[in-house]
C-alpha positions as CSV (number, residue, x, y, z in Angstrom):
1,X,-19.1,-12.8,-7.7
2,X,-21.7,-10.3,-7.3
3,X,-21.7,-6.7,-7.4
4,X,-20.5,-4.7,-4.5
5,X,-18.4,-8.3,-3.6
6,X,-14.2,-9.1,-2.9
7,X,-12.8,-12.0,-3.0
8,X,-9.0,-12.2,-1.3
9,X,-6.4,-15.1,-2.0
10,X,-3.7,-15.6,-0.1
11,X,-0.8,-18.0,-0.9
12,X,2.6,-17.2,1.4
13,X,3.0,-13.4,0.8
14,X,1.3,-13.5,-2.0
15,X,-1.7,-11.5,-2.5
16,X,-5.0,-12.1,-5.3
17,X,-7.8,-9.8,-5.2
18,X,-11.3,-9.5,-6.8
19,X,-13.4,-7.0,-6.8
20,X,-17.0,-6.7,-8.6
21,X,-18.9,-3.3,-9.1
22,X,-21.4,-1.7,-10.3
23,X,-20.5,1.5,-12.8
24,X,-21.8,4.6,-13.0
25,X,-23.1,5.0,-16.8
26,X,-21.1,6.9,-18.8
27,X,-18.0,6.6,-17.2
28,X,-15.4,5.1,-19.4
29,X,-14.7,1.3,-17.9
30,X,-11.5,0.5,-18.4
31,X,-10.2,3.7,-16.8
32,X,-12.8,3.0,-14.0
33,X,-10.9,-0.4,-13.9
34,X,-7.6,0.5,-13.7
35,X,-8.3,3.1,-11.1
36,X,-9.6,0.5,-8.9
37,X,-6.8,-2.3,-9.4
38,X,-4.4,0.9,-8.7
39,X,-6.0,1.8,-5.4
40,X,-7.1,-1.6,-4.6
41,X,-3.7,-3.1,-4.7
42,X,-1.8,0.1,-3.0
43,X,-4.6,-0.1,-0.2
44,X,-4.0,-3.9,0.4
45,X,-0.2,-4.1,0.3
46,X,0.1,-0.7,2.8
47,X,-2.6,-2.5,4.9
48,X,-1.3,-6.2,5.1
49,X,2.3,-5.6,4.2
50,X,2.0,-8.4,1.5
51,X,2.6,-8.4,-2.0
52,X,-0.3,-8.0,-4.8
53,X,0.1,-10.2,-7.9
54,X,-3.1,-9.6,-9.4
55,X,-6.4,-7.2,-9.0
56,X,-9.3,-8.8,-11.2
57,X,-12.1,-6.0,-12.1
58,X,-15.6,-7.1,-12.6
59,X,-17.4,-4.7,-13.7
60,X,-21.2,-6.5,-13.0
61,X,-23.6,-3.9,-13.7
62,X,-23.8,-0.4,-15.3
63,X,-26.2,2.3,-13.2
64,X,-28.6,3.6,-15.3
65,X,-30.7,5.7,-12.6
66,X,-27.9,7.8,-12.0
67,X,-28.4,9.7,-15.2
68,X,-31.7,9.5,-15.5
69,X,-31.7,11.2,-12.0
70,X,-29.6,14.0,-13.3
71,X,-32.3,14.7,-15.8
């Protein structure tokens, strides 16, 4: 899976999600992560009205330019 990707499994009303991102350096990643399976999970339930067992976080690459832009 690459960055910027989501992968969605469905089985009955089951829902399994995947998401892979790309970081902002500096950010602390496993509050990034849970922030996304949080939002990712309320977003698809209110949206398909099925139930969401499981948000995987991949974060795939950490952005480097970002700071360097600040700079």
């Amino acid at each position: 899976m690459g960055a910027g990707s989501v992968c969605i499994d469905i089985a009955g009303q089951q829902v399994v999600v995947g998401v892979a991102l790309v970081a902002v350096d500096g950010v602390a990643l496993p509050v990034v992560a849970e922030n996304v399976r949080r939002e990712v999970a309320t977003a698809v339930s209110r949206m398909t009205q099925l139930r969401v067992i499981q948000v995987d976080v991949l974060i795939a690459d950490i952005d480097l330019e970002v700071l360097e832009e600040q700079s």
